[in-house]
C-alpha positions as CSV (number, residue, x, y, z in Angstrom):
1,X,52.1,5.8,76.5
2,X,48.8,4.3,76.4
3,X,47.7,1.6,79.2
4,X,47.4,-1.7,77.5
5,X,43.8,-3.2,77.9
6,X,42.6,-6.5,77.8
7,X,39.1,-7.7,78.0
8,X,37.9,-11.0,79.5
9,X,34.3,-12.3,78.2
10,X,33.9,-15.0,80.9
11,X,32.2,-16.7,84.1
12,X,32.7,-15.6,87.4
13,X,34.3,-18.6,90.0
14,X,32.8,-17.6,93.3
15,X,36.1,-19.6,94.8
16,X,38.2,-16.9,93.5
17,X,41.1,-19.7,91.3
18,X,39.1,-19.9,88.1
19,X,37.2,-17.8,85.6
20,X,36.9,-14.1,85.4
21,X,38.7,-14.0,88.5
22,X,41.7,-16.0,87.3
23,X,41.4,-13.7,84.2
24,X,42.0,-10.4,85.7
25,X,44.6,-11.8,88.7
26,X,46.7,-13.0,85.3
27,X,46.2,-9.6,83.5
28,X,47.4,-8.0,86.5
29,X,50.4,-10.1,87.2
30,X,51.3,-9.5,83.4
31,X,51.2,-5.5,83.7
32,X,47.7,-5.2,81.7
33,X,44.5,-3.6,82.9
34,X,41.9,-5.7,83.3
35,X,38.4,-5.7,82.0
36,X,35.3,-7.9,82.3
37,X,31.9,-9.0,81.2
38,X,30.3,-11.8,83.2
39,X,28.4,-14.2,81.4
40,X,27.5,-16.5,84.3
41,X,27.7,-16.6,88.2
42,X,28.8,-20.4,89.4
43,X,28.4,-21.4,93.6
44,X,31.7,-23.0,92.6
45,X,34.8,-24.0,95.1
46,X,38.1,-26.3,94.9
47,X,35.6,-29.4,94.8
48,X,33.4,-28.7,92.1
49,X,30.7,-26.4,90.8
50,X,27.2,-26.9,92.7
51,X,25.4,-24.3,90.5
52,X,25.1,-22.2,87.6
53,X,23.0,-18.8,87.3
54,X,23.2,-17.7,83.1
55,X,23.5,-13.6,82.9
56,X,20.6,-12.9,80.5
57,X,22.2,-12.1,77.5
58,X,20.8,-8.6,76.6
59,X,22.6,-7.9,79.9
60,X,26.1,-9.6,78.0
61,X,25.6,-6.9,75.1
62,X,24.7,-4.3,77.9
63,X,28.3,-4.6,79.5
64,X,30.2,-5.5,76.1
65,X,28.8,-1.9,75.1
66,X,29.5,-0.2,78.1
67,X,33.2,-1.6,77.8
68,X,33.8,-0.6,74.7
69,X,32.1,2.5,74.3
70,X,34.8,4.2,76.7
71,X,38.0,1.8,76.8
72,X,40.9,1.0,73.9
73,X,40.5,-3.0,74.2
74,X,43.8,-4.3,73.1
75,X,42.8,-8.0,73.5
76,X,39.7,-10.0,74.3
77,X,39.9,-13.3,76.3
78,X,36.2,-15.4,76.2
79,X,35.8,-18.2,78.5
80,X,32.5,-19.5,79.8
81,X,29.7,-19.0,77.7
82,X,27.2,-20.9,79.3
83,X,24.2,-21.0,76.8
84,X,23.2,-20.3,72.9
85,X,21.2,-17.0,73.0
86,X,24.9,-15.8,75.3
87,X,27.2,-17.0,72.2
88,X,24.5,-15.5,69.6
89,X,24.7,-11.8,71.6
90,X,28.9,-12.4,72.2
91,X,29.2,-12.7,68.5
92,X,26.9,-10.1,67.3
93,X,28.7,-7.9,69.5
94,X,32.2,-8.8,68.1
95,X,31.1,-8.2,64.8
96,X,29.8,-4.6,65.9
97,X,33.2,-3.6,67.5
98,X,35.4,-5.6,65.8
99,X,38.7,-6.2,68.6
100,X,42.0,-6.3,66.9
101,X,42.8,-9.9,69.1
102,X,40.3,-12.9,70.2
103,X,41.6,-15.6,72.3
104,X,38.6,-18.4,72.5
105,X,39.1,-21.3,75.1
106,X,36.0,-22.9,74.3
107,X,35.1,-24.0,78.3
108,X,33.2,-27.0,78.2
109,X,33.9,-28.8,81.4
110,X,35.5,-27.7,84.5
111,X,38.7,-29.2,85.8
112,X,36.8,-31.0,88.5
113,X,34.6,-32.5,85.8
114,X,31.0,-30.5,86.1
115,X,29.9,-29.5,82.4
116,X,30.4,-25.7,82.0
117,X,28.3,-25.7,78.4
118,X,25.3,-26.3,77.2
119,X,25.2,-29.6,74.6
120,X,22.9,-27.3,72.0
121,X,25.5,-24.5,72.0
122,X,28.6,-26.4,71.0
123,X,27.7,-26.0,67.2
124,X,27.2,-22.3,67.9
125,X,30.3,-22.1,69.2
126,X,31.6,-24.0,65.8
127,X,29.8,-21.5,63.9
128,X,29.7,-18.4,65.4
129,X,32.8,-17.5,67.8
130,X,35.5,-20.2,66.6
131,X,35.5,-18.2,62.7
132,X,35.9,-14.9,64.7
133,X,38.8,-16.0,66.6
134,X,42.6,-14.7,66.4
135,X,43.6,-18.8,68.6
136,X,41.3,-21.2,70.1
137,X,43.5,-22.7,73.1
138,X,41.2,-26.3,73.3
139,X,42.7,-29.2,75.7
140,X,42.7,-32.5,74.7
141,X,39.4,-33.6,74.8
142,X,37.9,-30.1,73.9
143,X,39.6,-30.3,70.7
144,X,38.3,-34.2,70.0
145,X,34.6,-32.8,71.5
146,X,34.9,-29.7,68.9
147,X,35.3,-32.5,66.1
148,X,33.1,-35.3,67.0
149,X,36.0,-37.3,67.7
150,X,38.2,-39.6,70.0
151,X,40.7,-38.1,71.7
152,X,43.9,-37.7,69.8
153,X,46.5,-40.0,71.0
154,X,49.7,-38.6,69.4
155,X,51.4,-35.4,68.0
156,X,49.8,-37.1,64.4
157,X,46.5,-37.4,65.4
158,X,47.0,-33.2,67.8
159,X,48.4,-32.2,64.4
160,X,45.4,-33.6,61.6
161,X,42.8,-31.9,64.6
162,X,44.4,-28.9,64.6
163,X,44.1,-28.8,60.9
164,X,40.5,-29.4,61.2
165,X,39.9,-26.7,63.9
166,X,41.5,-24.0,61.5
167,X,38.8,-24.9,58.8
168,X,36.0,-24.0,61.0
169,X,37.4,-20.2,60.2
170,X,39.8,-19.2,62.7
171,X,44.0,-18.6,61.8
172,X,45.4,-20.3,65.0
173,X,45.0,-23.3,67.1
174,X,47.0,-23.8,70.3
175,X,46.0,-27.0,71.4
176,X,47.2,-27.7,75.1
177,X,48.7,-31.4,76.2
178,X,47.9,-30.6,79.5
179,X,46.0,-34.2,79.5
180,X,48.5,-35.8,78.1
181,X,51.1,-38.5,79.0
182,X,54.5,-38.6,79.7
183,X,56.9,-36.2,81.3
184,X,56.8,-33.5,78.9
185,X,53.3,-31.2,78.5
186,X,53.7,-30.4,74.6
187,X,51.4,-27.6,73.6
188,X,51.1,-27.3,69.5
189,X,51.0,-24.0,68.0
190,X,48.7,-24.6,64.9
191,X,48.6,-22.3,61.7
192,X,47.8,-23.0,58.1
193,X,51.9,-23.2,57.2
194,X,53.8,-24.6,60.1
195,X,53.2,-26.1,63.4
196,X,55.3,-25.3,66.6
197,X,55.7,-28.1,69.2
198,X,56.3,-25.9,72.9
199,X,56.7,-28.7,75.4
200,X,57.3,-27.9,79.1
201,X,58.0,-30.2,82.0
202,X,54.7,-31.9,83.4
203,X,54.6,-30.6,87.2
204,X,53.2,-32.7,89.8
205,X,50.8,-31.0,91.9
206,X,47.0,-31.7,92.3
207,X,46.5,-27.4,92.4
208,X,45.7,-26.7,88.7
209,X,42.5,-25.1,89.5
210,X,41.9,-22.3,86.6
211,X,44.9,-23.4,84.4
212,X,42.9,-23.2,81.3
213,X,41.7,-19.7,81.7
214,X,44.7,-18.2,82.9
215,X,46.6,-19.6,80.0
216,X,44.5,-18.3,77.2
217,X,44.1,-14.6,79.9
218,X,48.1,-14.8,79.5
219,X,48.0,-15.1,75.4
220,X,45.5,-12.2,75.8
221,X,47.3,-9.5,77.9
222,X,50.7,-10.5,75.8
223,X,48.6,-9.6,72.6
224,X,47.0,-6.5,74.5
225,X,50.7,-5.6,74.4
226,X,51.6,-5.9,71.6
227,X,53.2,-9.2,71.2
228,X,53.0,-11.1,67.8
229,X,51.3,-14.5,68.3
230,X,54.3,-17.2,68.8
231,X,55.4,-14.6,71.3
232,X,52.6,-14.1,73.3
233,X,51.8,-18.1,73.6
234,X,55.3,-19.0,74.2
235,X,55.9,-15.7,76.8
236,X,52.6,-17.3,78.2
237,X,53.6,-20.6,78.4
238,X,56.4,-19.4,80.3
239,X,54.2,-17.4,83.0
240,X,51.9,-20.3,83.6
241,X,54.6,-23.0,84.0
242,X,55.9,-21.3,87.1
243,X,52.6,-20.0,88.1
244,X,51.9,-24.1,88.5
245,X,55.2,-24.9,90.1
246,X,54.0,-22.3,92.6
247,X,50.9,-23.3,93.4
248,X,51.4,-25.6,96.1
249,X,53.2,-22.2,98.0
250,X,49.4,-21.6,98.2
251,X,47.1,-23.5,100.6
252,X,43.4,-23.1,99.4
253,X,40.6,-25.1,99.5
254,X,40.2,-29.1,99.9
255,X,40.2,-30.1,96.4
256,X,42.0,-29.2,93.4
257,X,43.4,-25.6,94.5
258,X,44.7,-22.8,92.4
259,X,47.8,-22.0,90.3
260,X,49.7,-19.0,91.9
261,X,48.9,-16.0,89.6
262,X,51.7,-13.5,91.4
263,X,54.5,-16.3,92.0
264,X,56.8,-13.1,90.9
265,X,55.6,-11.2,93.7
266,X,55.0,-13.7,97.0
C-alpha cells in the first residue's frame, strides 16, 4: 500500500509551535509523511516574531521540483508566503505539477499580531493561489482582509463572505470562528450548493500558538489519505479541538505557547 504524502509550502517558526514545523508535527500525528519547502526563516518565539529572512524564490521552485520530481504528493498545505515574486514562483509551480489537493491558509498575521505578508502580495494571493486552491481555511479577519471588508459579525455576514471568496476561483471556503464570540467556535464549510456550520466548544487556554497552520496541515494529510472534503475538515476539526484542550499539558515559552500536536501519544 502506498505511503500517503503530504506537502507543506510554508515558513519555518524557529520556536518550533508554528509553521513548517507545526505542519509536519500534525502530518505525523495523523499517520502521513511529511514533506516541506520553506519559503521564509522567522527569529520567532511564544512572544512574537522579531525577524523575517524571504527564501529567494528561484530557491522555492528549486525545492518544489526536487519534491516532486521523486515523491507521490497526495496533498499540498501552503502557509507563509512572505512576498510577491514567492507567490508568482508557488503558482507557476502548481500549474507545472498540478497536485490533486491544495489547502491555502492565506497567513497574513501571526497570532501574536506581527504581519507575516507583504501589503503588495495580497492581490497576488487573490489572483494567483486562491483560484488554484481545493479550500482556503481564512480566520475572521483574513476573510474580511481578503475582501476589503469589516469583519463579519454573524453567520449572515461569514456566509455572504464566503460566497465572495468562492468567486475569486477556488470550490471551498472553510472559514474558521476562531475569533469569534460566544461559547461555541463555529467553523463554516463554504461550497457553491450548501454551507455546513461545524461548531466546537471554545477552550480556554492562552496556548493556541500554530492553531491556524495545523488546522489547514490536518485537512491536508486527511485529503493525502484519501478523505473527501467534509470528511477531512470535520476529522480535522476533531484532531485540533483536543490538540488545544491539550495544550496546557505542555509548558513552553512565556507567551502564547503551542497546541499539543501528539495529545494521543503523551
Amino acid at each position: 500500500m502506498a505511503t500517503p504524502v503530504a506537502l507543506t509550502i510554508a515558513g519555518s517558526d524557529s520556536s518550533g509551535g508554528a509553521g513548517i514545523q507545526a505542519d509536519l508535527k500534525t502530518f505525523a500525528a495523523l499517520g502521513v509523511y511529511g514533506a516541506a519547502v520553506i519559503t521564509a526563516l522567522t527569529a520567532q518565539n511564544t512572544q512574537g516574531v522579531s525577524a523575517i529572512h524571504a527564501v529567494p524564490p528561484e530557491f522555492v521552485t528549486a525545492q518544489i521540483d526536487a519534491v516532486f520530481g521523486d515523491l507521490d504528493i497526495g496533498a499540498v498545505k501552503i502557509g507563509m508566503v512572505a512576498q510577491l515574486s514567492t507567490i508568482e514562483a508557488i503558482a507557476a509551480s502548481l500549474k507545472h505539477y498540478a497536485p490533486k489537493h491544495i489547502v491555502l491558509d492565506p497567513v497574513m498575521v501571526a497570532t501574536s499580531g506581527d504581519r507575516l505578508l507583504a501589503t503588495d502580495a495580497i492581490d497576488a494571493l487573490r489572483t494567483k493561489l486562491i483560484p488554484r486552491a481545493s479550500l482556503i481555511t481564512p480566520n475572521l479577519p483574513e476573510a474580511a482582509a481578503l475582501l476589503g471588508e469589516g469583519v463579519a459579525s454573524d453567520a449572515a455576514d461569514i456566509e455572504r463572505q464566503g460566497k465572495r471568496l468562492l468567486a475569486m476561483g477556488c470550490p471551498a471556503v472553510l472559514i474558521k470562528g476562531g475569533h469569534g464570540a460566544g461559547s461555541e467556535s463555529v467553523d463554516y464549510l463554504i461550497e457553491a450548493k450548501r454551507i455546513v456550520a461545524l461548531a466546537a466548544p471554545r477552550l480556554a487556554t492562552k496556548n493556541t500558538h500554530g492553531t491556524g497552520c495545523s488546522l489547514s496541515s490536518a485537512i491536508a494529510a486527511h485529503l493525502a489519505k484519501g478523505e473527501a472534503m467534509e470528511s477531512a475538515v470535520r476529522n480535522a476539526k476533531t484532531w485540533i479541538s483536543a490538540a488545544i484542550a491539550a495544550a496546557d499539558r505542555l509548558s513552553v515559552g512565556h507567551g502564547r505557547g503551542p497546541i499539543h500536536h501528539f495529545h494521543r501519544y503523551y
